[in-house]
N, C-alpha and C positions, 0 to 999 in steps of 0.2 A: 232681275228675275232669273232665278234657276230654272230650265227644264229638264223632264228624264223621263225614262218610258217606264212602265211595269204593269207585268202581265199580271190575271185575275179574271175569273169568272170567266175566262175561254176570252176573254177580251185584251187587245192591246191598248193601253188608256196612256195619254202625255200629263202629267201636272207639272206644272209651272207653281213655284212657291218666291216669295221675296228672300232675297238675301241677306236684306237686312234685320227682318222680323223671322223669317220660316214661318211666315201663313201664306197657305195656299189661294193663289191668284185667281187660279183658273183649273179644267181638267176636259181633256177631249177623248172621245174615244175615237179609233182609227180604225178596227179590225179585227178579226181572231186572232189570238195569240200567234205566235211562230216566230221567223225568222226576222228579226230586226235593226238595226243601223243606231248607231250613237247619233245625236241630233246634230247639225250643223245649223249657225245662223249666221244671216247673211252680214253684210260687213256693214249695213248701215244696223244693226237690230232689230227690225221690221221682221223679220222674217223668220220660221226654223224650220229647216230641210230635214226629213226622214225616209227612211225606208221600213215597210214593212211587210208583213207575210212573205208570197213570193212575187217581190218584183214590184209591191206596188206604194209609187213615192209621192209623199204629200207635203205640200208647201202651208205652212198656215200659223196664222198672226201671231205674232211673237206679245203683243200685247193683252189679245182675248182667248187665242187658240181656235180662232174658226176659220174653217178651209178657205186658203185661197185657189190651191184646183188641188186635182188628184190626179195620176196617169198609172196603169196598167203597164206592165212592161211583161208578165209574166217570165223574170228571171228570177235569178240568185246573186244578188249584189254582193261584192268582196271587198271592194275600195270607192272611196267616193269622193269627191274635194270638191269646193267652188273656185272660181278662177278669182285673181285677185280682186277684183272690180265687181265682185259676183252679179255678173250678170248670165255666166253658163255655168253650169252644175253638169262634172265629168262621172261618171262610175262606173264599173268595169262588171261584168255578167259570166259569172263563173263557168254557167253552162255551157253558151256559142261561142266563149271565147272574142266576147268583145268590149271593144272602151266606145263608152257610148254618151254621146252628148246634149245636156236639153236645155232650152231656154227660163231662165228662174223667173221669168215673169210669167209663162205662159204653160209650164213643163212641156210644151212642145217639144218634140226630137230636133234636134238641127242637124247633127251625124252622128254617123259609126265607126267603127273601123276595126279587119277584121286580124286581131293579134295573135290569136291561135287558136287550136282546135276546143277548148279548155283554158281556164287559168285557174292556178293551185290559189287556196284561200289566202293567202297572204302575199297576192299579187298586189306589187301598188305602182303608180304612175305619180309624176310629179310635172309642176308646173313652174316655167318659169316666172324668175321675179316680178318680169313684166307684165305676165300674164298671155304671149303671143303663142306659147307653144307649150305642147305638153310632152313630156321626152318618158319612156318606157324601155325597157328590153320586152322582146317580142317571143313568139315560139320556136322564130329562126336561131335565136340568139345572138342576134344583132341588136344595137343599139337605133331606137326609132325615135324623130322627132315631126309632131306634127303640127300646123299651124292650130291652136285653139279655135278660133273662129269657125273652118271650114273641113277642120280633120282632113287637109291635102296634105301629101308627104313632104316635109320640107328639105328630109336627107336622112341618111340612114348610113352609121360605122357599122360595119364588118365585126363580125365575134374574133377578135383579138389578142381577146382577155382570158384569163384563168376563172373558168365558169364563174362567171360574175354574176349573183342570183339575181332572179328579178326582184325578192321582195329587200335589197337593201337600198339605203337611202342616198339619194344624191345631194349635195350642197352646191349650191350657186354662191359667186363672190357676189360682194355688195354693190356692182355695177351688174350681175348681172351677165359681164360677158364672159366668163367660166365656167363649166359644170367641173365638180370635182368626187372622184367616186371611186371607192377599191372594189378591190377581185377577192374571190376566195383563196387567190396564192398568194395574197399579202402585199399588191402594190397596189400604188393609191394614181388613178388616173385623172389629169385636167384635159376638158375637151371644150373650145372655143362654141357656144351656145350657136353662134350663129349660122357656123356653116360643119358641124360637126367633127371637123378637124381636129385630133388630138394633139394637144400643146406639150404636153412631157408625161412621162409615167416613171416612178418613182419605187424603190423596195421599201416595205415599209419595216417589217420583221419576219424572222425568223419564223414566231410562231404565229398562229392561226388569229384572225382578226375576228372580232364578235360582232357579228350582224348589227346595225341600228347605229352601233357605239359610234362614233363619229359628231362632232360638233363643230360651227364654227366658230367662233371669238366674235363678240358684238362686236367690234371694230375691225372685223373684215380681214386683219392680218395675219391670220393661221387658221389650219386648220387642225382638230385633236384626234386622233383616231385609237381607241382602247384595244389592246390585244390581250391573248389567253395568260398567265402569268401574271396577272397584275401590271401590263407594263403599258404605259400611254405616252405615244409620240405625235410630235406635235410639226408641220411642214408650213412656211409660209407658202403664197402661193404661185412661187415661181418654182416650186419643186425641193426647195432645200430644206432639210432637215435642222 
């Protein structure tokens, strides 16, 4: 089953169609049109998470499309992810400036936390492989890691870096105990997942590196970073080019 959202008639409607045929399954309506979230569904398929208007996000069956709850949050959602194990659903609220966390069985709140005064829309947060902790850049411009479960600070790197944006992407090695991430001056940093520590930083080029561009190798031994020119270099992940 496909789902996707589309507006009409002042309403925000989900259909759900088969992928194998393209007839339609099912069709919910959620709301008035407005502000709305690409769908996310939970890791067993039971489930698909949305946001819509302002602020408000609904859980419901991935089979028939009838609500499993609904919650109010009266924000502006800009990023959103399940943890790996989707049991917590993260998203971040443009307006107060917070990453905020809620239970996907129940949308209850579990926490908050507060990142800045604001976050520009293309704010994103990332989760490790494990699932224990969710790691950010903050409004301080430090690097922030928090435990997933209870949103307590697990540790927090110092702004070090060559304004490191907040909306680029981090890679984790395949165990998990590296984060690996560049700056806008073009080096590419490894920091130890667990106690923040940074393990090496590295030049990457000359010129300017393109947001997002960054991959890691299905088998964990490099990573690929795209620069302006045409030019892609590639670092295993003890730093060497």
């Amino acid at each position: 089953v496909m789902a996707f959202a589309q507006g009409g008639r002042g309403m925000r409607e989900i259909w759900a169609v088969s992928l194998a045929t393209g007839q339609g399954r099912w069709t919910c309506e959620i709301g008035p049109s407005g502000t709305q979230s690409a769908c996310i569904v939970s890791p067993d398929s039971a489930t698909l998470f949305l946001a819509a208007g302002k602020g408000d996000l609904h859980a419901l069956s991935a089979a028939n499309g009838r609500a499993k709850w609904k919650q109010v949050f009266d924000s502006t959602v800009v990023g959103w992810s399940l943890a790996p194990d989707g049991a917590i659903l993260f998203f971040a609220d443009a307006c107060t400036g917070q990453l905020r966390a809620v239970s996907t069985a129940s949308g209850d709140e579990l926490w908050s936390y507060q990142v800045g005064e604001t976050l520009p829309s293309d704010w994103k947060f990332h989760s490790t492989p494990d699932g224990s902790m969710v790691i950010f850049w903050a409004g301080d411009g430090s690097l922030h890691a928090l435990s997933a479960s209870s949103g307590q600070e697990r540790w927090v790197l110092d702004n070090s870096f060559n304004e490191a944006p907040a909306n680029w992407t981090f890679l984790a090695s395949p165990d998990g105990a590296l984060l690996l991430f560049a700056d806008a001056g073009g080096q590419l940093h490894a920091v130890i997942a667990s106690s923040g520590q940074k393990r090496w930083s590295k030049e990457v080029a000359q010129s300017s590196l393109i947001p997002d561009a960054c991959v890691m190798r299905p088998d964990g031994a490099s990573v690929l970073l795209g620069c302006s020119g045409g030019m892609l270099v590639a670092f295993d992940l003890t730093g060497q080019q």
